[in-house]
LUMDO-584218 format. One record per residue (C-alpha): residue in three letters; z, x, y. Coordinates in pm, whole numbers, plus 50000, padded with zeros to 5 digits. Each point is the difference from the previous one (the first is absolute). Example, Ala and Ser with C-alpha at 12.3 -4.5 7.8 and 13.67 -1.06 7.14 Angstrom:
ala507805123049550;ser499345013750344;
This chain:
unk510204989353247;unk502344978750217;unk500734965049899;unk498334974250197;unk496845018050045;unk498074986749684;unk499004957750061;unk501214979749743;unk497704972450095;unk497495008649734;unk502535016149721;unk500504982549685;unk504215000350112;unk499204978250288;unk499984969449735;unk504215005249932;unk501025017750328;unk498834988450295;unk500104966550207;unk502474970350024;unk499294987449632;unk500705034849805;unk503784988550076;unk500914995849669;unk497845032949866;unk502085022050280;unk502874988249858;unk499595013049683;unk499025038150181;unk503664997550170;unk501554993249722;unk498895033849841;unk500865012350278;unk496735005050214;unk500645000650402;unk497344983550231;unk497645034750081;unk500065001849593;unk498674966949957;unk497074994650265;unk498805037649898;unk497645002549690;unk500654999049676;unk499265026549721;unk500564992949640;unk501225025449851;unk499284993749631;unk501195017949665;unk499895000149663;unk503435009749909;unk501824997349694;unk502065014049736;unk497114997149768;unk499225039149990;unk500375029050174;unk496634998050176;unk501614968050235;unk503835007150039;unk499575022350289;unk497664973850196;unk502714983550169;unk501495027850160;unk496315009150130;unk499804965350167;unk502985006650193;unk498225029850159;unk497084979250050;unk502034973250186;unk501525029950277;unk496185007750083;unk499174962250052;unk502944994950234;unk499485032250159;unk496614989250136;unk501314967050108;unk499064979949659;unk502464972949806;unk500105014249611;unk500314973549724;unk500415012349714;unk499224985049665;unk498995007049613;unk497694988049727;unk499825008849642;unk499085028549795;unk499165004949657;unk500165034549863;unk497295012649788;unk502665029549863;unk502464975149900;unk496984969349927;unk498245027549776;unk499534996849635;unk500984964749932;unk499244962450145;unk501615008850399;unk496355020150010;unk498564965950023;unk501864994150325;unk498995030950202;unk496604993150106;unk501214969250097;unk502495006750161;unk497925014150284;unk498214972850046;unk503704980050047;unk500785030650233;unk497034993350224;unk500774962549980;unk503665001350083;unk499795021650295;unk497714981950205;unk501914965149915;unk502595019650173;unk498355009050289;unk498234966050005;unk503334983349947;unk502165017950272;unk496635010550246;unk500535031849995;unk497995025450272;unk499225028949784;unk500735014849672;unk501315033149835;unk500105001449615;unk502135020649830;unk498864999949607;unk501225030849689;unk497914989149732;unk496444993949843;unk498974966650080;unk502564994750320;unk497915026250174;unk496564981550015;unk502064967149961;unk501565006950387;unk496985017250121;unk498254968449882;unk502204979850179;unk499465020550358;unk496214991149950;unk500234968349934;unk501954988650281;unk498185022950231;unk503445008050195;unk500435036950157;unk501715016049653;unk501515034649954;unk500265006649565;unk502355025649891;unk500705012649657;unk503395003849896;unk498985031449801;unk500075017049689;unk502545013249778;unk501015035349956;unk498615016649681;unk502655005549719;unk500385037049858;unk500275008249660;unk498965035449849;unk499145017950360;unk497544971750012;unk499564969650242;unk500264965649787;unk498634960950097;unk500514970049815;unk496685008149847;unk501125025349797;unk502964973149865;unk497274978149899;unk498205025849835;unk503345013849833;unk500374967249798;unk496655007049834;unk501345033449942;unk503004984849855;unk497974972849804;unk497925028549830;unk502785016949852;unk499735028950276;unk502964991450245;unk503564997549934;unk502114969850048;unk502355026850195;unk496995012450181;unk498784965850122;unk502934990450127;unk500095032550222;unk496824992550146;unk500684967550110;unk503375009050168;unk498135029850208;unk496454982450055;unk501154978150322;unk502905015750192;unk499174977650311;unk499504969850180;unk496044995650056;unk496724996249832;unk498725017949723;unk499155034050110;unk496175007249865;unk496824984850152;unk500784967749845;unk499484970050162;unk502705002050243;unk499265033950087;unk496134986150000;unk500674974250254;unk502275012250189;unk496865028450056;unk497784968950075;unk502754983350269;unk499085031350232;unk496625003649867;unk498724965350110;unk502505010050363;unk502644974249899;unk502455022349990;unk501115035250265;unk498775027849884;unk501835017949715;unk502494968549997;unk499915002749625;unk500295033249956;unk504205002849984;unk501674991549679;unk502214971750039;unk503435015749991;unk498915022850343;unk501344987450317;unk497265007850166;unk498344973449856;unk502014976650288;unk498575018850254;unk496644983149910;unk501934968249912;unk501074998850422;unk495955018550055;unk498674966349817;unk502294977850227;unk498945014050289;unk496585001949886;unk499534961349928;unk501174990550344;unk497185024450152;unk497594980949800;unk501204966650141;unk499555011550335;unk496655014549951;unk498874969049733;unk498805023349721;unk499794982649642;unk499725005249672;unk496444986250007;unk499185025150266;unk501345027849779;unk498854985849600;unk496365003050067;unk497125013649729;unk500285034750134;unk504044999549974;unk499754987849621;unk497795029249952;unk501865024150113;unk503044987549829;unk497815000949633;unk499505035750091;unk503545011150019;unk499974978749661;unk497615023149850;unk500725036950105;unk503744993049894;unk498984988249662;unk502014968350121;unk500214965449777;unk497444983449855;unk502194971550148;unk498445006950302;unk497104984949905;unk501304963950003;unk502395003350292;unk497505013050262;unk497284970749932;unk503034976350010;unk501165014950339;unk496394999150154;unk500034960749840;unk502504991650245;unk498035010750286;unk496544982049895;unk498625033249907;unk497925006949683;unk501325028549826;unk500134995749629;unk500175028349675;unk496825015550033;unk500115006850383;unk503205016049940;unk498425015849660;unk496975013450208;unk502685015850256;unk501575015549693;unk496505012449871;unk499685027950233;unk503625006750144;unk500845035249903;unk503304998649777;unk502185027350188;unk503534992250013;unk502145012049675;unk502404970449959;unk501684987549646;unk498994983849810;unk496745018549957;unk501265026750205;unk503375020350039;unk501524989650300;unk502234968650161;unk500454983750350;unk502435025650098;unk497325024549968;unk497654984250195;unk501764993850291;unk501515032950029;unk496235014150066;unk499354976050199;unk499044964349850;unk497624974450058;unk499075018150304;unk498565027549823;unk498534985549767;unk498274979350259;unk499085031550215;unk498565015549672;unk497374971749939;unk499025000750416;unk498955034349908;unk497024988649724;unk499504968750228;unk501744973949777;unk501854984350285;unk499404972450236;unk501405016550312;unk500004965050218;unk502134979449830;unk503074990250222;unk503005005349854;unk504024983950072;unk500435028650210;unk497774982950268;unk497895032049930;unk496865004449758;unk500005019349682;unk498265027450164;unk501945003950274;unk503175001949737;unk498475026849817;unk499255022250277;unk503895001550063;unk500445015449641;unk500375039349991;unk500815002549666;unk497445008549759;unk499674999149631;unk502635016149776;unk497255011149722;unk502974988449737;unk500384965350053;unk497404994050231;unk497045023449923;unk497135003150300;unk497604965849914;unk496975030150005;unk501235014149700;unk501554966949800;unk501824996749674;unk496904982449883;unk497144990950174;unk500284958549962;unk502944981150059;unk503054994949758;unk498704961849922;unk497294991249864;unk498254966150026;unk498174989449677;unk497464969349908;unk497984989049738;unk499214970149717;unk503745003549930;unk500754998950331;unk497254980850234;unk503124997150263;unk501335033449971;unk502885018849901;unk502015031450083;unk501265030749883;unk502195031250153;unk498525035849863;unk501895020450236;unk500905030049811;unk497444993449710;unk497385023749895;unk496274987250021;unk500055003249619;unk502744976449992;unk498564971850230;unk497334989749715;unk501134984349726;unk498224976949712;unk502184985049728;unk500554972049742;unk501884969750172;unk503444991249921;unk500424965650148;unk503784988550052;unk500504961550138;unk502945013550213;unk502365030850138;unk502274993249765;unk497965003749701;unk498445031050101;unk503405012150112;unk501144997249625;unk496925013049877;unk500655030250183;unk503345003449929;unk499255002749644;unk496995023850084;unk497804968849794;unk497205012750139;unk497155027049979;unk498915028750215;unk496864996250157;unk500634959850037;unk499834976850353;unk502804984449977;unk499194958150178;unk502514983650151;unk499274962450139;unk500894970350085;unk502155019750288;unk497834992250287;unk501514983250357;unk499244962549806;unk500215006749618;unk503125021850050;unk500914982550191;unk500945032250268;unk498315027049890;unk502475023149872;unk499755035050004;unk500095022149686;unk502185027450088;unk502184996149699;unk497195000649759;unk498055028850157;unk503375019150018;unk500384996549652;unk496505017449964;unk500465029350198;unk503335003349891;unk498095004349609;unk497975024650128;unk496794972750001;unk499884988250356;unk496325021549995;unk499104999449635;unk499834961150025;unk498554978250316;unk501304961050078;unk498954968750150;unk501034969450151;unk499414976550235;unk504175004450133;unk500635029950167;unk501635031750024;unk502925015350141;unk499365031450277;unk501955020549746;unk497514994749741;unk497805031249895;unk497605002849700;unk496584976349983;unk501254974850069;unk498354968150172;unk500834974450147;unk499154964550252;unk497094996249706;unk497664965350154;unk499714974049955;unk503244997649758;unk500114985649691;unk501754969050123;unk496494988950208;unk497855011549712;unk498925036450117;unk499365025449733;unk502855011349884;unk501154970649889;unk496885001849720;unk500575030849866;unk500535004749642;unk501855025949788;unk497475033549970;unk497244992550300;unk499495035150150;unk501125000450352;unk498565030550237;unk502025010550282;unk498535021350246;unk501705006750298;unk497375025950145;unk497034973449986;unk502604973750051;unk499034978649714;unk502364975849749;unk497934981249710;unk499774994749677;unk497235002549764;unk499104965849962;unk496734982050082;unk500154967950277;unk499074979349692;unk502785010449789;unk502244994450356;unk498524966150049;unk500814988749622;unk503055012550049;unk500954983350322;unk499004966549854;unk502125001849696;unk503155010550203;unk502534976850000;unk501515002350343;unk502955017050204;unk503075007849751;unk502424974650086;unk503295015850142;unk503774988550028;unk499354994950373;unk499464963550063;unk502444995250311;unk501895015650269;unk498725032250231;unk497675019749747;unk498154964549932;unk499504997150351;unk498645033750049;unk497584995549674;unk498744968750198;unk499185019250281;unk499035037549977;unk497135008650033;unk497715029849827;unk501105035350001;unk497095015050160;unk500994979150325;unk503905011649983;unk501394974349781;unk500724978650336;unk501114964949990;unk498794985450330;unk496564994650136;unk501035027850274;unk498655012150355;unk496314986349981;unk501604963049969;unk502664998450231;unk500294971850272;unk502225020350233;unk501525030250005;unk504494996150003;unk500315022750270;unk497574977250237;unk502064966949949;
C-alpha cells in the first residue's frame, strides 16, 4: 500500500497530525525524526512487553523491529512502545505470584492509555509470557482497532540424559531434592541445562496455551507461534504482521469482527486437544468480556466436555513447542478437529480470510507422534475438565491430560491450609497423609489478593512421588506446568464466603472428573450453620497500593477475574472517536 491512499479523516491519528492546530504535536514527530509523508500516514502501535525479567521477554524487542519494516513497507508510521510484565517463572513460589494475574489486567489497561493517549490507528502486540498474552489480546478488543498479535515464542527444551528438559522438570527436581532423592550436585545441573534460550517455557503451559488461542480465535497468521524464539524466521512474521495490520486498515476489519462466540470456541478447542492450561479457562471469558460477549467457565468447560484430547504435549504429554511446530502447528491441529466437525469454518480471521478458507491451504497432515489423527485421540474428552458442585456452585477446573480414568476420581479426608505457604511447608516436610485433599484458600482473585498459582507446591508433590496419590484444592490457581489432581479457580472463593472457605479439617471431598463433580459430604444445613458462624474474609497485609486496588475491583473467577464492566457497557468504541 502506497502512502496517501488510506483517509485520515476518520483515523484516531487525525487528532495529533493533521490541520493548522496539530503545530505543536508535529513538532514533536520532527524532532524524532519523522518527515511529512511519515506523519499524515497512519499510525500503528507497535506494542511489547519487553524486559530483562526472563527469558520468555528479552527477545521481544528485536521482534518489534521486524514488525516496524512491515508497517513502513505498506505505507504505515510504526510507534513503538512497552508495558509491563510480570513473570509467573520468576513470580512463582513466593508473594510476586500475587502480582501476575494482575498484572494482565495493568497490561490491558496500559496499552490502550497508550493508544488513547497518542491516537494511534491500529495495533500489533507483541507479548512472551502468561498473562501478557491475553493481557495485549485484551487490549486489541477493547479498543476495537485493526490488531495483528504475535507471540514472541517459546524456549528451546534443555537436554540432560538423551532427554528433552523444561522448567517443569526444575520445579519438580526440588521436590526430588526436598525428599531426600536428588542431589544438591544434581539440582544444580538441572537448572543450568533446563532453559538454554531466550523464550517461553517450552510445554503446553500457558504461554504455549495462548499463544495456540492467538491463532485459534484468528488474531494471529497462521502458525505465527509455531517458531521458537531464538529462529530468525520468526521476523519474517514480525514484517508478515506489519504488513498484515495495514491490510486490515484498508479493508476496516476489527477485532470485534474476528472475537465472536464461534472464534472463542474454536480457540477452547485447541485448548482441549493440546491438553493446554487450565489458565485458559479465565483468560478466554476475560477476552470475550472485552467484546460484550458472554463466555464464562462452563461454556468453555462444556467445549472441553467433548473435545477429543489428541495432541501429546508436556506436561501431561511428552513433547514441547518445538515439536509441534515442526509437524506442523496450530494449523494441524486445527485441520484435525475440521475433520470430526469441531470447527467453525466462517470465522474471519487477520488474514482478511476465514478459518476455513486458511485450513484448506494446509497440506500437511497429522504426524501420529505429536499430533495423532483427532479419529483415533489420546483420550476421547479433552485434557481439562470443568467440575461443579456444593463445593463449588461457581465452578472450578482441573487439567487430566495424561491421567488414567482411575486416576480422575478421587475421595479423601480434607487437609485445609489458610495459605500457599503453609501448605508449601507442610509438604516440604511430607506432614501429610496419602489419600488426603489437600485445601488451599483464601488465594482467590480478592482474598489473595491475585490468585497465585501453586506450581511450587504441586512441584513439590510430584517431585515426592504423590502428585497422583494425593488430590488439591483451592480457589488460586495453577500453573500450565502443573500435573497430578490438582484443581484449581474453586467459586466463589473463600474471601466472598463460597465453600471452601467453610471447610473443616476431615470433611470428605469427592472429586470426579468423569461426571464432573466437586463436593463434600455435608448436608445444606450443616453448610448454612456453617456459613453463619464464619467470621469473614482473612484479613491480609494488603491495605494500599496496586494489589488493594485490584482486590477492590476484580471480579469472580468464573467471569475471568476482569476488573471493568467490559463490552456490554461501553459508551463508544476508541477506535470510532
Amino acid at each position: 500500500m502506497s502512502s496517501g491512499k488510506l483517509d485520515k479523516s476518520k483515523l484516531p491519528s487525525r487528532h495529533v497530525t493533521e490541520g493548522p492546530a496539530r503545530a505543536p504535536h508535529r513538532s514533536y514527530f520532527y524532532a524524532m525524526g519523522l518527515n511529512d509523508e511519515e506523519i499524515h500516514q497512519p499510525f500503528v502501535g507497535v506494542a511489547t512487553c519487553w524486559n530483562e525479567a526472563a527469558p520468555c521477554n528479552i527477545a521481544l524487542s528485536r521482534q518489534a523491529q521486524s514488525v516496524k519494516v512491515g508497517v513502513k513497507k505498506a505505507g504505515g508510521t510504526p510507534r513503538e512502545f512497552t508495558t509491563i510484565t510480570v513473570t509467573d517463572g520468576i513470580a512463582m513460589g513466593h508473594e510476586g505470584m500475587r502480582s501476575s494475574l494482575a498484572s494482565r489486567d495493568a497490561i490491558t489497561d496500559t496499552v490502550e492509555l497508550t493508544m488513547r493517549g497518542h491516537c494511534y490507528d491500529a495495533l500489533v502486540g507483541l507479548a512472551g509470557c502468561d498473562k501478557s498474552l491475553p493481557g495485549m489480546m485484551m487490549a486489541m478488543v477493547r479498543l476495537n482497532v485493526p490488531s495483528v498479535f504475535i507471540y514472541g515464542g517459546s524456549i528451546l527444551p534443555g537436554r540432560l540424559d538423551g532427554k528433552d528438559i523444561t522448567v517443569q522438570d526444575v520445579f519438580e527436581a526440588v521436590g526430588q531434592h526436598q525428599a531426600g532423592n536428588l542431589s544438591d550436585e544434581a539440582l544444580a545441573i538441572i537448572e543450568r541445562v533446563a532453559c538454554p534460550s531466550a523464550g517461553a517455557c517450552g510445554g503446553q503451559f500457558t504461554a504455549n496455551t495462548m499463544a495456540c488461542v492467538s491463532e485459534a480465535i484468528g488474531l494471529a497468521l497462521p502458525n505465527s507461534s509455531g517458531a521458537p524464539a531464538p529462529y530468525e524466521s520468526r521476523d519474517q512474521y514480525g514484517i508478515a504482521s506489519g504488513e498484515a495490520v495495514m491490510k486490515l486498515l484498508a479493508t476496516g476489519l476489527r477485532p470485534r469482527d474476528i472475537v465472536t462466540r464461534k472464534s472463542l470456541e474454536n480457540a477452547a478447542r485447541v485448548v482441549a486437544c493440546t491438553g493446554g492450561s487450565t489458565n485458559a479457562g479465565l483468560h478466554l471469558p476475560a477476552i470475550a468480556h472485552e467484546a460484550g460477549i458472554d463466555f464464562d467457565l462452563f461454556d468453555v468447560c462444556e467445549i472441553f466436555k467433548d473435545t477429543p484430547y489428541f495432541v501429546d504435549m508436556k506436561p501431561g504429554g511428552q513433547y514441547v513447542a518445538k515439536d509441534l511446530y515442526e509437524v506442523g502447528g496450530v494449523p494441524v491441529v486445527m485441520k484435525e478437529l475440521r475433520k470430526i466437525g469441531l470447527i467453525h469454518e466462517d470465522c474471519m480471521t487477520v488474514t482478511g480470510r476465514t478459518m476455513g478458507e486458511e485450513l484448506d491451504l494446509i497440506e500437511r497432515e497429522a504426524d501420529g507422534k505429536v499430533i495423532h489423527p483427532a479419529a483415533t485421540p489420546i483420550t476421547p474428552t479433552g485434557g481439562v475438565v470443568g467440575l461443579k458442585g456444593n463445593l463449588a456452585p461457581d465452578g472450578a477446573i482441573v487439567k487430566v491430560a495424561g491421567m488414567s480414568a482411575e486416576q480422575q476420581v478421587f475421595t479423601g479426608p480434607a487437609r485445609v491450609f489458610e495459605c500457599e505457604e503453609d501448605a508449601f511447608e507442610a509438604v516440604k516436610s511430607r506432614a501429610y497423609k496419602e489419600g488426603e485433599v489437600i485445601v488451599i484458600r483464601n488465594e482467590g482473585p480478592r482474598g489473595g489478593p491475585g490468585m497465585r498459582e501453586m506450581l511450587a507446591t504441586t512441584s513439590a508433590l510430584s517431585g515426592q512421588g504423590m502428585g497422583k496419590k494425593v488430590a488439591l484444592i483451592t480457589d488460586g490457581r495453577f500453573s500450565g506446568a502443573t500435573r497430578g489432581f490438582c484443581v484449581g479457580h474453586v467459586g466463589p472463593e473463600a474471601a466472598v464466603g463460597g465453600p471452601i472457605g467453610l471447610l473443616k479439617d476431615g470433611d470428605m471431598i469427592t472429586i470426579n472428573a468423569i461426571t464432573g463433580e466437586l463436593s463434600v459430604a455435608l448436608s445444606d444445613d450443616e453448610l448454612d450453620a456453617r456459613r453463619k458462624a464464619w467470621a469473614g474474609p482473612r484479613e491480609t497485609i494488603y491495605a494500599t497500593g496496586a494489589l488493594w486496588k485490584y482486590a477492590q475491583l476484580v471480579g469472580p473467577a468464573v467471569k475471568g477475574a476482569v476488573t471493568h464492566p467490559g463490552g456490554t457497557h461501553e459508551k463508544h468504541v476508541y477506535a470510532d472517536l
